[in-house]
C-alpha positions in Angstrom: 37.3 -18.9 -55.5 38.3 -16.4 -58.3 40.1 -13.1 -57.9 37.4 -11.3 -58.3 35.4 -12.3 -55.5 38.4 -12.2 -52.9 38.3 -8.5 -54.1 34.9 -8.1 -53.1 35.1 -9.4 -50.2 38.0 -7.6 -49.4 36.6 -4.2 -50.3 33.9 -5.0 -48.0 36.1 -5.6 -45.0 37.9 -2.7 -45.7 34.8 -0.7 -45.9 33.1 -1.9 -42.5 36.3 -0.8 -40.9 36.6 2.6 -42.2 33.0 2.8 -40.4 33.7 1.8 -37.5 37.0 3.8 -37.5 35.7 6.7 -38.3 32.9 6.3 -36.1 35.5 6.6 -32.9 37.9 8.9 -34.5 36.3 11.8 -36.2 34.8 12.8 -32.5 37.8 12.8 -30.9 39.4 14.5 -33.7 36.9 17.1 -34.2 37.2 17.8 -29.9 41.2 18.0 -30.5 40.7 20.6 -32.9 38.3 22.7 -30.2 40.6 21.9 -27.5 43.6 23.1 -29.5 41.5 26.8 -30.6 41.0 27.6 -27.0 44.4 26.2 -26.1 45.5 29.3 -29.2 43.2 31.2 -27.7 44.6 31.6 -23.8 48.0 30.4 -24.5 47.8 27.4 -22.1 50.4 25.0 -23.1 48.8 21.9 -20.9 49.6 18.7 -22.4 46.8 16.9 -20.6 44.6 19.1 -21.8 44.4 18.0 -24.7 44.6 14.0 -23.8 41.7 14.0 -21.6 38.7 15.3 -23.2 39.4 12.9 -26.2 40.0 10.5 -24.0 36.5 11.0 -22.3 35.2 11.2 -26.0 36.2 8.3 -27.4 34.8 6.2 -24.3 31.6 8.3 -24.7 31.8 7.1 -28.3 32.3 3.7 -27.7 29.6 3.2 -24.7 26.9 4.8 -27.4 27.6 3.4 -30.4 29.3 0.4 -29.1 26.4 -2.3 -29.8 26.1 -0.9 -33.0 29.4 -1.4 -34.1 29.2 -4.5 -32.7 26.1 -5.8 -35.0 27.4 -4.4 -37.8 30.4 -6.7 -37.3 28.4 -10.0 -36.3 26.2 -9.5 -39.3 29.5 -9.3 -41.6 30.9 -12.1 -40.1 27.7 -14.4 -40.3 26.8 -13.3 -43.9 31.2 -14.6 -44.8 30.3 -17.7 -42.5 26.3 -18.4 -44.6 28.5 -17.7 -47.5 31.4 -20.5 -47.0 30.0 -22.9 -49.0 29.1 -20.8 -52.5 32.7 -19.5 -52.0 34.1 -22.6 -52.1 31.2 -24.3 -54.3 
């Protein structure tokens, strides 16, 4: 197994997770920043204000695009698992 192909594959894990990371956090993020205008706006200082309707988004993330975060991280896998023996070879 050279260098260069540990880097690959390492790039490519790095790369599926930043997908599926950003896939749950940019919502959330992106309702923070709404919650926190109109939290400017009427100068309600509510900490769980904030918490819940992230909170509520990220599950609504998850329950959507749950499965396919899930088959994007079976096929990975399988295609390292099919891929053992040229690795090694």
């Amino acid at each position: 197994m050279t260098p260069e192909t540990v880097l690959t594959i390492m790039q490519q894990t790095l790369h599926i997770i930043t997908i599926m990371i950003a896939t749950i956090l940019l919502p959330a993020l992106g309702i923070g920043l709404i919650v926190s205008m109109f939290q400017a706006a009427t100068s309600i200082n509510e900490q769980t204000l904030t918490f819940i309707p992230k909170l509520l988004m990220t599950i609504t993330v998850l329950l959507v695009a749950g499965p396919w975060m899930l088959s994007l991280l079976t096929s990975y896998a399988r295609r390292l698992f099919e891929d053992i023996p040229f690795l090694i070879g």
